[in-house]
N, C-alpha and C positions, 0 to 999 in steps of 0.2 A: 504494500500500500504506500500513497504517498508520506512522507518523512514532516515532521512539524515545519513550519516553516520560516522557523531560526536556520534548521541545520540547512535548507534547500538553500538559504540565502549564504550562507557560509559558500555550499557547494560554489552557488553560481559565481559569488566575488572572485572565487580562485580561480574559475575558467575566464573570466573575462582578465585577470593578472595573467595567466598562464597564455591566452589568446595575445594581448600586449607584448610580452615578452619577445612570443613567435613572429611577433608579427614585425618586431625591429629587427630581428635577427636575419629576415630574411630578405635580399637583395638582388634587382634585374628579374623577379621572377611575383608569380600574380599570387598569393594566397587564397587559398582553396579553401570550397564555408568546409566549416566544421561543422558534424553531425552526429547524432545520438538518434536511443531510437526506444520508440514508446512501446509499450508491448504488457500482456497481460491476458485474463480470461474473464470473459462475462458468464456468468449464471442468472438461471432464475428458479425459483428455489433451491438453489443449492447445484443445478442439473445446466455445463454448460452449455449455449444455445446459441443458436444463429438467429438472424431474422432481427439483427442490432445493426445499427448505421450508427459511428463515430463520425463527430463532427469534434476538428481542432482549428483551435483558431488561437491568436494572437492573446497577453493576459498581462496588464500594467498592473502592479499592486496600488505605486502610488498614487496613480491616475483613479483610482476605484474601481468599482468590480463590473464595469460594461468590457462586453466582447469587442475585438477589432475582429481585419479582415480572416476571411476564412484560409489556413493554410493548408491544411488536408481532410479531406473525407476518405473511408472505408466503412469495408464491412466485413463481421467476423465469419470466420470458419464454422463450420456444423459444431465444431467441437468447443464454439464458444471463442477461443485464441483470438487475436488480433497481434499486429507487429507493423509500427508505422516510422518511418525515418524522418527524422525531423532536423533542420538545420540547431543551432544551440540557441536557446532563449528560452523563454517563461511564456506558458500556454495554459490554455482551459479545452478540456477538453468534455464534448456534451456527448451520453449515448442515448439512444433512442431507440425499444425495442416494440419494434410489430411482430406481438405474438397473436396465441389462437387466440378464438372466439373475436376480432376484431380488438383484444386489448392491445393498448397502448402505453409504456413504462418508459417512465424518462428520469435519467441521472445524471449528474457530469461532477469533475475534480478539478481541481484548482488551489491554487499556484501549482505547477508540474514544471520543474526545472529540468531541462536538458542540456545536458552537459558532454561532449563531445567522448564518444568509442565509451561511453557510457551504457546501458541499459537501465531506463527508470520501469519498472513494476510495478504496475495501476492495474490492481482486481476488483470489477465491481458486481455486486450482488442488486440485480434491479428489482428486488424485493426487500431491499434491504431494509428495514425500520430506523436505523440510526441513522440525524442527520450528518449530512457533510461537508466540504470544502468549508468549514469552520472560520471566520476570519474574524481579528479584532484588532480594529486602530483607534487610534488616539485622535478625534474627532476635532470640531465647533464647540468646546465648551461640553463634549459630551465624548462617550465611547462608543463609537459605535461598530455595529456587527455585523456578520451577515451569514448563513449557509443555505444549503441544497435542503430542498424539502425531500421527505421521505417516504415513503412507501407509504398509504394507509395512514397516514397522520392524521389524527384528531385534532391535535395542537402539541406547542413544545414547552420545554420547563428550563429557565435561561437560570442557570444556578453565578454565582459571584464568592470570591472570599478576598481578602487580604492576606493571604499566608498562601504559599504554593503548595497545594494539594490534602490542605485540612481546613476545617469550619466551614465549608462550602454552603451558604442559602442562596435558598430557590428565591429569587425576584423577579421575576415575571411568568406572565403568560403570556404564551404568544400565538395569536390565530395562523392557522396554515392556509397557504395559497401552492398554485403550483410554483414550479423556477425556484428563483431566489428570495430568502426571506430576509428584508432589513427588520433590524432593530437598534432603538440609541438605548442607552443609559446613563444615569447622570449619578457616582459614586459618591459617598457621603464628604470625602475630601479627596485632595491632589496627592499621589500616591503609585506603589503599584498592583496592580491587579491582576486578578486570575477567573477565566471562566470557561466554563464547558456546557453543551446545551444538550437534551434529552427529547424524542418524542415521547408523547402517549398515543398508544396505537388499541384496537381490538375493544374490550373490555377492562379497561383501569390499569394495562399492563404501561412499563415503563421501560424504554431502550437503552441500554447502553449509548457512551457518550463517544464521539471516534478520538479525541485530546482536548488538554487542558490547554489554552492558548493564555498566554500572557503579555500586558500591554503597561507603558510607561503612562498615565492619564495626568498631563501637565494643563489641564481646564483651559489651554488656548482656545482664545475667541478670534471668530473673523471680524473688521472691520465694517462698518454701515457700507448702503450703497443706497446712490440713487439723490444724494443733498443739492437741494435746489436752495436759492437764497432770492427772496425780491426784496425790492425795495418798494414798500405801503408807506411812506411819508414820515407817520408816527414812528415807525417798529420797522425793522427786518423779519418777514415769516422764511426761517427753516421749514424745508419738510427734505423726511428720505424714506427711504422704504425699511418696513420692520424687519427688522434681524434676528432670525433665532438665535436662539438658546441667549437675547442680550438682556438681562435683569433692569440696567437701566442703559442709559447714554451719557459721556461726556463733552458739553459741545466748546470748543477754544476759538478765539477770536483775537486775530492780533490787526493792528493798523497799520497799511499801506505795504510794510516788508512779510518777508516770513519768520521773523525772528519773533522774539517776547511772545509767544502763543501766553494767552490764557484763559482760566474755566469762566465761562458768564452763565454758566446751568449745567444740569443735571435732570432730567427726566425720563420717565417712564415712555411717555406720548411718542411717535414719529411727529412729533413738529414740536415747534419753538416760537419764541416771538422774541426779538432782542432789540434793545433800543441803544447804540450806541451814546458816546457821551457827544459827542459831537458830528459835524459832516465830513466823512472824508471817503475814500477807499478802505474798503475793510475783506479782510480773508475768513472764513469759517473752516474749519474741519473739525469732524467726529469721531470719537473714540465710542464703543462697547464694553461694556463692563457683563462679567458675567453673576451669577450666585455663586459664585468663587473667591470674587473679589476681585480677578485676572481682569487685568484690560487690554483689548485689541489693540493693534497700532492703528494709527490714525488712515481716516479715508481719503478719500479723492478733496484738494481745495478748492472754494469756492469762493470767488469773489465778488463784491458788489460796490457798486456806488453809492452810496448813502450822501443824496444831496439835495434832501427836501423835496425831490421830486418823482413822482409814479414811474416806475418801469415800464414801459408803452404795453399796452395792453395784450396778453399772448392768446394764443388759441382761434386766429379769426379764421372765422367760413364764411361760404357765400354758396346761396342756394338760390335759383330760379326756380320763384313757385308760380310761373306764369303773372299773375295778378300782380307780382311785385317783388324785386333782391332781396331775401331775407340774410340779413348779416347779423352772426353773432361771435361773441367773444368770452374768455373766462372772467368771472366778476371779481373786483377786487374790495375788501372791506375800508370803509371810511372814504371811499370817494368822493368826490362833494357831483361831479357828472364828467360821461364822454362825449367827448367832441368827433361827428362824423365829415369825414371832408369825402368828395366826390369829384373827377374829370373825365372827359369823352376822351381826353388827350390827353397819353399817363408823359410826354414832352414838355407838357404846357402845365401851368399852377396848378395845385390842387383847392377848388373853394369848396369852406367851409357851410355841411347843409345842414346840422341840424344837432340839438344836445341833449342828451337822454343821462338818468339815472337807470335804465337796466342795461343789462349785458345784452342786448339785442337790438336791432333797428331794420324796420321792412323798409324798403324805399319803391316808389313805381315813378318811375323817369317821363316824363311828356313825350319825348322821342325814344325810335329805336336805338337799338344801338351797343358798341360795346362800352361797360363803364368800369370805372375804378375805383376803389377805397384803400382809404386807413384810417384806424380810429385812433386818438391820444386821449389820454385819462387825466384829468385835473384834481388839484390836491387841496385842502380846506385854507391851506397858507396862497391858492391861483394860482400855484406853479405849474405849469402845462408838460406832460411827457415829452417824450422822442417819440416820432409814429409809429405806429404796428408794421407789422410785414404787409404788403400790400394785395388784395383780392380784388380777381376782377371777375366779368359774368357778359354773356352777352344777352338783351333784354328787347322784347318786341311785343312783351302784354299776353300773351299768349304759352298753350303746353303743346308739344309736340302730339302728333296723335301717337300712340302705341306700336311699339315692335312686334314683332312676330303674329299680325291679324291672319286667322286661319278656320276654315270653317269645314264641317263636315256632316254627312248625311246621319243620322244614326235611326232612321227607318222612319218615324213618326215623329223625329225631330231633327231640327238643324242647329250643329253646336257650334258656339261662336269661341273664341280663345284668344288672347293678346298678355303682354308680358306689361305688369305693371306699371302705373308712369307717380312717379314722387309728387305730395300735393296734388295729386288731380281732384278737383271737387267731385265731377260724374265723366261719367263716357258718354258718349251720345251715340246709337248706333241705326244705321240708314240699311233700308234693303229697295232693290230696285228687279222689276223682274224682263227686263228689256236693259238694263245697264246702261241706261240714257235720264232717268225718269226716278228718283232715291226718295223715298217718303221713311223719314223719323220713324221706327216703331218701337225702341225701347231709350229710357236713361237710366241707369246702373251707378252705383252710388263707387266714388272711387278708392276702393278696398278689393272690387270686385276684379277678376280677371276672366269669366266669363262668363256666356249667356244662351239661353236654348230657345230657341225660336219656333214658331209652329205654324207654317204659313197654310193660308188656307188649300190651299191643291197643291198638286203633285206639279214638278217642275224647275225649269233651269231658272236659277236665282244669283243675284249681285247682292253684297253685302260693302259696307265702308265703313267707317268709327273714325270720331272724331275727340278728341278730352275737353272736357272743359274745366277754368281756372275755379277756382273756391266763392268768386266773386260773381260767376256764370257768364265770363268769356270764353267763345268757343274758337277752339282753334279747325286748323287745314281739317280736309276728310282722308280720310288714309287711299291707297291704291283701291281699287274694286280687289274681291275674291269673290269665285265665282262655286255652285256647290249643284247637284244635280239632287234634287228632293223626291225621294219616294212615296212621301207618304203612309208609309207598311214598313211591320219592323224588317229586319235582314236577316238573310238568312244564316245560322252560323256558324263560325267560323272555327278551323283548329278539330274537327273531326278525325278520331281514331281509334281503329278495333285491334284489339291484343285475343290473341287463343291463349285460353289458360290452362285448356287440358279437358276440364269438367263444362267450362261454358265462357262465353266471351265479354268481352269487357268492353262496352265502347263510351268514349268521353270527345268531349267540345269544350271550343269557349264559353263562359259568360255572355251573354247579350243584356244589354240594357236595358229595361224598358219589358223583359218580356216575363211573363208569368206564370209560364213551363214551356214544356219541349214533347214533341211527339216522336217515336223511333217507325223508322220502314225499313223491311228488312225484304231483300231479294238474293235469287240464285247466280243470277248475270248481270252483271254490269248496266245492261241497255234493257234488264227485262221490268217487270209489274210489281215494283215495291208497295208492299202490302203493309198495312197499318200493322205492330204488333201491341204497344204499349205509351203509357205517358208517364212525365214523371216533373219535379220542380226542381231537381239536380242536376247535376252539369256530367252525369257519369248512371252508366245502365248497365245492368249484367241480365246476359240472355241467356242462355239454354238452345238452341235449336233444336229440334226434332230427330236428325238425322247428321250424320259427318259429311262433309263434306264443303264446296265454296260459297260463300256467305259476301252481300256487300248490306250495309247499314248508309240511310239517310236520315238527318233529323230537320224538323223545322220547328220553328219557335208561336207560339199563342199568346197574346194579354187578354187581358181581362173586358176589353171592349168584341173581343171576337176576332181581330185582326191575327193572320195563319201571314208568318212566313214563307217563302218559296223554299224550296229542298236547298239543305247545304250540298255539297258535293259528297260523294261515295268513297268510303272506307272500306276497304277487302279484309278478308280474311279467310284462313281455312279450317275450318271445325274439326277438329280429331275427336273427339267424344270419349275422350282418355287423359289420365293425367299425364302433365311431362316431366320427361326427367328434371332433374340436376341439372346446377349448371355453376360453371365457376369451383369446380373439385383442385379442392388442397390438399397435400398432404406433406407436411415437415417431421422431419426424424427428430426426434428426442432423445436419442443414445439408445434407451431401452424402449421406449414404446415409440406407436405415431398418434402425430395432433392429425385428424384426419377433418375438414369440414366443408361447407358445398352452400348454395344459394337456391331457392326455388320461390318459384310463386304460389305453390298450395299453403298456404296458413296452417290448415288441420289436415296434419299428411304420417304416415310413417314411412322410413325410407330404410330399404333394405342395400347392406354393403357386401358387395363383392371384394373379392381378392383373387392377384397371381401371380405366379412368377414373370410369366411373358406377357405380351403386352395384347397379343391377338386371342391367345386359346385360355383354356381352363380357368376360369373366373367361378372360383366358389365361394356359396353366400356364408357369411363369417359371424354377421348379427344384423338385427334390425332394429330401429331407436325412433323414437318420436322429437328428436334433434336436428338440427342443423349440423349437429358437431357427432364427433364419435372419435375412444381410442380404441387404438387398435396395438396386440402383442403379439408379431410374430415369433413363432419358436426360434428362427436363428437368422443372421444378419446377409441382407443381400438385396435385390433387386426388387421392388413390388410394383404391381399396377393396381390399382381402383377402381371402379367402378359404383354406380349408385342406382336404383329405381325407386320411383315415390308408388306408395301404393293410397288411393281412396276408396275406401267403401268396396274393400276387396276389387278395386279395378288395380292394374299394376301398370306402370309405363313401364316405355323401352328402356333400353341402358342407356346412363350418361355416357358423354365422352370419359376416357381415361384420364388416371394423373398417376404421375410416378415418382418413386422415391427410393433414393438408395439409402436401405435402412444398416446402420451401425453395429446395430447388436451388442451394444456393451454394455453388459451388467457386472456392477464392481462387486468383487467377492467382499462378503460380511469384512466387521474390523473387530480388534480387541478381543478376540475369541479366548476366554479362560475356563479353564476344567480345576474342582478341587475334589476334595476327599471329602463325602460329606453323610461319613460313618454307614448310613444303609444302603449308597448312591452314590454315584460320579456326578457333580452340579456342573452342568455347561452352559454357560453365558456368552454372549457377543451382541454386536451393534448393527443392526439390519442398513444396506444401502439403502439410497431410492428405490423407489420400483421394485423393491423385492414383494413377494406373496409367500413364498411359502422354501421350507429349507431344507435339505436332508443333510444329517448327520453320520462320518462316518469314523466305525475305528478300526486300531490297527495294532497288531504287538510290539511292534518295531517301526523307529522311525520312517526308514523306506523300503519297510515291506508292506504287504498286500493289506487295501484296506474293505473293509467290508460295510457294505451300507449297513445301518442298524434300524435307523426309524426317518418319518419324515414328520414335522413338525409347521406348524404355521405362528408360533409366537419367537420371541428372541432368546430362548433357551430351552434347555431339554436333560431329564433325568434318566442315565445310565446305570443300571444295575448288572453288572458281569455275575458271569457265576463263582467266580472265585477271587481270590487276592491276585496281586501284580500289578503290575507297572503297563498303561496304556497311553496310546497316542490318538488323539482324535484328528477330523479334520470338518468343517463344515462348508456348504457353498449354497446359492441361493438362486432362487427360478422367479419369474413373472409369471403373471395369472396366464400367459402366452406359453409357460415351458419354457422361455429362454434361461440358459444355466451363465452360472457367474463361475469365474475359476475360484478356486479350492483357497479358502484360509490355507497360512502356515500352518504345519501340528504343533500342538500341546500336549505336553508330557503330565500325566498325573500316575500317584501310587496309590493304591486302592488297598485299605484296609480293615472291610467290612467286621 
């Protein structure tokens, strides 16, 4: 597994000293990267497995814990293995395993040092319970953490001490997500620390911890950000943006240099208000302080003029709301009023039009035209600002009519659509049915974007729109759109028939407007579609009669009586049988197979074939009311698949095949111990995976003849010989399949009944 990552960081300084060294030493000639190489076994319970895609990628510790560019992907061996060569550097690496039944299991490790003609060993268990990639640094005034969630987590249990690997308390909980879990911490003082984090997984059980990480927690804070300073006449208002983890703020003020900084507050608030003593040029910068006591170093300075008079007014807009320039600005407190000035000609003066106390002013110009502003802010001592930045607009009383005017038939109606227009009071909308000749027939209030129309006959139709302002000036009429009206809903749309095996399936669009659907069903294409059924869903299941080719028509009905014309014809061919499978899997497990399949019967039982070759001898093995099924061959080799659904004793054909070269390996028992146990020989051991059931055998002699005695299905077994002496056993262990494991070592016991 990966090594704490003290010593990883040790590792890597020496390759990058040892890389330096080579790298002077060598001259007229190019150095070659240096490389290592990742490598390791995946498991999932315990059984290693393919069907894992590693993803490595790039891993800054002190940059934080986001991924960079990707530098290699793989994928494991059956047998679980992986082995990736990697240039030298510090990686994360993600696995991701598609196993049976559609699960999905994700893990990854982090920091992974590689270190040149090295091999680093990363084994991961994608069921693992304990979390991982562990991390803890010395934060914002906080410590903060982070690792790999874990298999099945409930949540985790983030334990802390002061002392390396005694007094450990639990201080937090922590909800689980997938990925990575952050969490801060804020320790009782400046110090060093020690922490290890735990899942709770199953029922109230608790995981082991993968190490105890420990971190130097010196309560640095970072610096504010974001200090702005005006100048309101009376006062300077500071504002910056809130700082975590900062308890309060230091704000210093020095006049005209950067030298003599000093404190003129202390607050809690993101803002301030400072009055200096007089008018000059003045500097501000902030410090953070934290519940530590630690203060930041200072932020970004900010300088101002403090000279009696407003800062020109920030934030100006200009909006055309037809009717009239809507201009607004940020308002500043204690203003006594703004001064708006205006020109057609931003070359020529600006005159002065008009003076308001609110931060807004609408203007409507006598003429077209394009115009110009700035506004200046006056101060209760008549000192006039500097102008604002300057807005201009171009202005003719009127709103554009609307983008995107588009109209379409939907049977018994004609839908109109256009893309919003800003300030529009209403839409005005015109229909002409000669497109010479437009009579008004709707006003639509302006929120609306569109509108249904119902002309009285059937017919070729002109539609325009025009906006009007809030005041009811109306602007241009848009291009004509032109729309062909039916009168009658439509017919619908998106018709299609699926063979399910037992009976067929046909579905369509949604239509609008309509308040069921009728199904016709015929033998040909061009023959005599026959009424069968109605229905107010958008999806019909049929039954035919007999097998064979089948096409479906639908048409739609409201509520007024109005019958759609027939959608177009969806085919299909009846088989009057269920169908196979489809989509056959089958992955080797070492000892057994994950076998599974796709169908469309919902309530089905599926019978599973087996062979060796791929064409002949397919024999049925078992049957399950599953999508999934294992399967235990007696010994490892070559397998083919097959599958049939059967309903209501009908049986389909066979699926296609799926093949699998099966492994065969079952690990013989472990720790096998025989004693004396005065009326009996006591045999003990440790059943692998996949074991079912074990025979026991003994022998007189190490490597002489041994002779089966009993077969057993639990992890031990009682020996009684007929006489005294000295025996040797051996055991090995089979799958519900037959498949044998090789033989435990012997064990020597002396029997002295």
């Amino acid at each position: 597994m990966v090594k704490s990552s003290v010593m990883l960081w040790r590792i890597f300084a020496f390759v990058c000293v040892f890389g330096l060294i080579l790298l002077a030493c060598t001259e007229d000639s190019v150095t070659p990267e240096l490389t290592g190489v990742l490598s390791g076994t995946i498991t999932v319970d315990g059984q290693g497995t393919d069907g894992v895609i590693i993803d490595v990628s790039a891993f800054h510790v002190s940059g934080g814990h986001g991924l960079g560019k990707i530098a290699e992907s793989a994928q494991v061996s059956q047998a679980g293995d992986y082995s990736i060569e990697l240039n030298t550097g510090t990686y994360r690496a993600d696995y991701t395993y598609y196993g049976f039944n559609n699960e999905v299991l994700t893990s990854a490790r982090y920091p992974i040092i590689i270190a040149p003609d090295i091999t680093t060993t990363v084994d991961v268990e994608m069921k693992d319970p304990i979390p991982h990639s562990f991390l803890v640094m010395d934060g914002n005034a906080s410590v903060e953490l982070s690792w790999e969630s874990s298999y099945d987590a409930i949540n985790y249990r983030l334990y802390r001490s002061d002392s390396n690997n005694t007094n450990f308390q639990l201080i937090a909980h922590v909800d689980t997500s997938a990925g990575t879990i952050y969490h801060t911490d804020q320790p009782p003082t400046v110090g060093t620390y020690y922490y290890y984090v735990t899942a709770m997984y199953g029922e109230g059980s608790e995981s082991r911890y993968e190490e105890v990480k420990e971190v130097e927690f010196t309560a640095s804070i970072r610096p504010p950000t974001g200090l702005e300073a005006i100048d309101l006449v009376e006062y300077i208002r500071l504002n910056w943006d809130d700082s975590e983890r900062a308890f309060y703020y230091r704000i210093y003020r020095s006049k005209e240099g950067y030298e003599n900084w000093a404190i003129v507050d202390s607050t809690s608030e993101n803002y301030s208000d400072d009055i200096p003593p007089d008018t000059a040029i003045y500097n501000y910068r902030l410090t953070a302080v934290s519940i530590y006591g630690t203060e930041s170093e200072p932020g970004t300075v900010i300088s101002v003029n403090y000279d009696g008079r407003f800062d020109p007014p920030q934030g100006l807009t200009i909006v055309d709301k037809g009717s009239d320039l809507y201009i607004s600005w940020l308002e500043y407190d204690n203003v006594s009023y703004y001064s708006i000035y205006r020109t057609a000609d931003p070359d020529n003066d600006y005159q002065p039009l008009q003076t308001t106390t609110n931060p807004y002013y609408s203007d409507s110009p006598a003429d077209s035209g394009v115009f110009y502003y700035y506004v200046t802010a006056t101060a209760p001592n008549g000192l006039e600002s500097e102008p604002s930045v300057i807005v201009s607009s171009h202005y003719d009383g009127v709103l554009e009519y609307p983008s995107g005017f588009v109209a379409f038939d939907r049977g018994l109606t004609v839908e109109l659509g256009w893309e919003e227009i800003l300030w529009a009071g209403a839409y005005l909308i015109f229909r002409s049915d000669d497109s010479e000749i437009y009579v008004e027939i709707a006003r639509v209030g302006g929120a609306a974007t569109s509108y249904n129309d119902v002309p009285v006959y059937a017919g070729l139709y002109y539609y325009r729109i025009a906006t009007e302002t809030i005041i009811g000036t109306r602007g241009e009429l848009s291009e004509p759109v032109s729309v062909l009206f039916t009168d009658n809903l439509l017919a619908p749309t998106g018709i299609d028939a699926e063979n399910l095996g037992t009976s067929i399936n046909i579905t369509w669009n949604v239509l609008d407007d309509a308040d069921g659907y009728k199904l016709y069903r015929a033998r040909t294409e061009n023959g005599s579609f026959e009424y069968i059924d109605s229905t107010s869903e958008t999806s019909y299941m049929d039954i035919p009669p007999v097998s064979g080719a089948y096409y479906y028509k639908v048409s739609a009905y409201d509520i007024m009586g109005h019958e759609s014309p027939l959608s177009n014809s969806a085919y299909v061919h009846f088989d009057d049988s269920p169908l196979p499978p489809h989509n056959i899997t089958v992955v080797d497990s070492i000892y057994k197979l994950h076998v599974w399949w796709e169908s469309i019967e919902t309530i089905a039982d599926f019978m599973i074939y087996r062979s060796s070759s791929m064409d002949t001898n397919y024999a049925h093995i078992q049957t399950t009311d599953n999508q999934w099924a294992f399967d235990w061959p007696p010994v490892a080799g070559h397998y083919f698949y097959k599958i049939r659904t059967v309903v209501d004793y009908d049986t389909s054909d066979f699926s296609g095949f799926s093949h699998v070269l099966f492994s065969g390996i079952l690990h013989p028992p472990t720790d096998l111990v025989a004693f004396d146990a005065g009326t009996h020989i006591r045999l003990e051991w440790n059943s692998p995976p996949g074991a079912t059931y074990f025979e026991v055998y003994r022998g007189n002699s190490i490597d002489g003849d041994y002779t089966r005695i009993m077969t057993v299905y639990e992890n031990s077994a009682d020996d009684a010989p007929e006489s005294a002496g000295i025996f040797f056993y051996k055991v090995r262990a089979f799958t519900q399949g037959d498949l044998p494991s090789p033989f435990t070592g012997p064990v020597q016991v002396e029997f002295e009944p």
